[in-house]
Structure formats: structure tokens, C-alpha cells
C-alpha positions as CSV (number, residue, x, y, z in Angstrom):
1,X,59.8,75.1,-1.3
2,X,59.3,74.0,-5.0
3,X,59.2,70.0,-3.6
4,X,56.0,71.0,-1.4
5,X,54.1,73.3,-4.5
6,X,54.9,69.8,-6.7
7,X,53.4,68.0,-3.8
8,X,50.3,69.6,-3.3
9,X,50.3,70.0,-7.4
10,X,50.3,66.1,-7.6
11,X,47.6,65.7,-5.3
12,X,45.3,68.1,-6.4
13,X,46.0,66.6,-10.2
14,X,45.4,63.0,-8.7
15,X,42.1,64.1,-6.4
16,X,40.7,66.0,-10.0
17,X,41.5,62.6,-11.8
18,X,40.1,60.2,-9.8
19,X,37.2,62.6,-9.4
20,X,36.9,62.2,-13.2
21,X,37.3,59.0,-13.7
22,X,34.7,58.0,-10.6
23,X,32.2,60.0,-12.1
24,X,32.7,59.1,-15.6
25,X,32.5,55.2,-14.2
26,X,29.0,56.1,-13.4
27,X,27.6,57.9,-16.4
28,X,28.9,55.8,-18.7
29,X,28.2,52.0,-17.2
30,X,27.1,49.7,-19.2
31,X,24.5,46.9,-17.9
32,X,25.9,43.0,-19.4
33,X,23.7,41.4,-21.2
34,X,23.5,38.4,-19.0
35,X,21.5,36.3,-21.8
36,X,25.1,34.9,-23.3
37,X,26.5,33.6,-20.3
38,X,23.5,31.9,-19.0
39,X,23.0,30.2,-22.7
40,X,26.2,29.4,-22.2
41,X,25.9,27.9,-19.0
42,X,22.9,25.4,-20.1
43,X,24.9,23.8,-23.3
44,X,26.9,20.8,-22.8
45,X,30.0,22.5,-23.3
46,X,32.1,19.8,-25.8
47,X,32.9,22.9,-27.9
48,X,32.4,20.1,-30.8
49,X,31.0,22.4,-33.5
50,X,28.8,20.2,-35.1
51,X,25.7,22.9,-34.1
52,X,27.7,25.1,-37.3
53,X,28.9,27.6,-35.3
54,X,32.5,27.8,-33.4
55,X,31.9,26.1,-30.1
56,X,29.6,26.7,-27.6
57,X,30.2,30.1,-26.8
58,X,29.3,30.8,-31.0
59,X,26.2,28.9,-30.6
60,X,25.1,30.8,-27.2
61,X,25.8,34.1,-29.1
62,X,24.2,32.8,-32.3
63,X,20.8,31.9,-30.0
64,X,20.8,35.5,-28.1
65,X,21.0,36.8,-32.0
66,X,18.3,34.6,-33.3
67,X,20.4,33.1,-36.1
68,X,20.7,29.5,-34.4
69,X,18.0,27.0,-33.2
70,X,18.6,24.9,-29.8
71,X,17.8,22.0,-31.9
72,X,21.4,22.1,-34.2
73,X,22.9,21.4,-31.1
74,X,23.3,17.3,-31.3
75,X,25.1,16.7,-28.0
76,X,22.4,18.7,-26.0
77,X,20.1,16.0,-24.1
78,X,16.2,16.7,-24.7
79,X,15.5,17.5,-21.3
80,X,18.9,20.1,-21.3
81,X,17.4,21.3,-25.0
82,X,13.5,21.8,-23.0
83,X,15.2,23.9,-20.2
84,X,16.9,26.3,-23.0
85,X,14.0,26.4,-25.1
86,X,11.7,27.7,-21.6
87,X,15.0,30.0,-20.6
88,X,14.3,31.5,-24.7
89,X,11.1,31.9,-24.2
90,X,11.1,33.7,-20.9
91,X,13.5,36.0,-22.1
92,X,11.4,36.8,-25.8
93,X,15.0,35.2,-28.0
């Protein structure tokens, strides 16, 4: 008797959490900012540095935050640095 009131305890505790947890997924969802990634995407990727910031992945960051300018970035080819420069000004960075 006490193994089938732990039973149906556990699933009623396990059907309330995952209620919880389903509807908490929902309210508190956060949208990525997408601008990063595709930055990141565009840049030659050598991870050399020599833009000043740590790697590619700073530099993408640092051009989302408006600290950085496409042009530090000495390994990017002009027609690469023209395609990130339109991709910045479509998305107001």
C-alpha cells in the first residue's frame, strides 16, 4: 500500500515539475542575438589577433558593441570587409 501512495506521489511531483519548468521555458525565453554569430561567420577566421582584440570571435563581439572598426581587421579581403560593412549597416551597428 505505501509503494502505490509513493508511486502516485512521484508522479504527481514529476507531472507538477515538468508543468513548471515547461511553462517557465516559455515566459522566460530569451531571443539570441544572432548579430555575433553572423559577424563571425563573414571574418576570415585566422584567430591572428592583429585586429587588437582576442580572435575573431573578440572582434565580432567588439563590432556588435561598436568599439571595433571592420577596417583593423588586416587579413579580411576588401570585398569580405564591403560585405560586413553592408551586413553593419543593415542591421544599424
Amino acid at each position: 500500500m505505501t509503494i502505490v501512495k509513493a508511486l502516485i506521489m512521484m508522479l504527481l511531483l514529476g507531472g507538477v515539475i515538468g508543468f513548471l519548468l515547461g511553462f517557465a521555458g516559455t515566459k522566460l525565453h530569451v531571443d539570441e542575438d544572432t548579430r555575433v554569430k553572423d559577424l563571425l561567420e563573414m571574418l576570415p577566421g585566422y584567430n591572428c589577433g592583429g585586429c587588437g582584440n582576442p580572435g575573431c570571435s573578440g572582434m565580432a563581439d567588439a563590432l556588435v558593441a561598436g568599439t571595433s572598426s571592420i577596417d583593423d581587421c588586416k587579413p579580411c579581403k576588401p570585398e569580405q570587409r564591403a560585405k560586413i560593412k553592408e551586413y553593419m549597416k543593415e542591421h544599424d551597428l
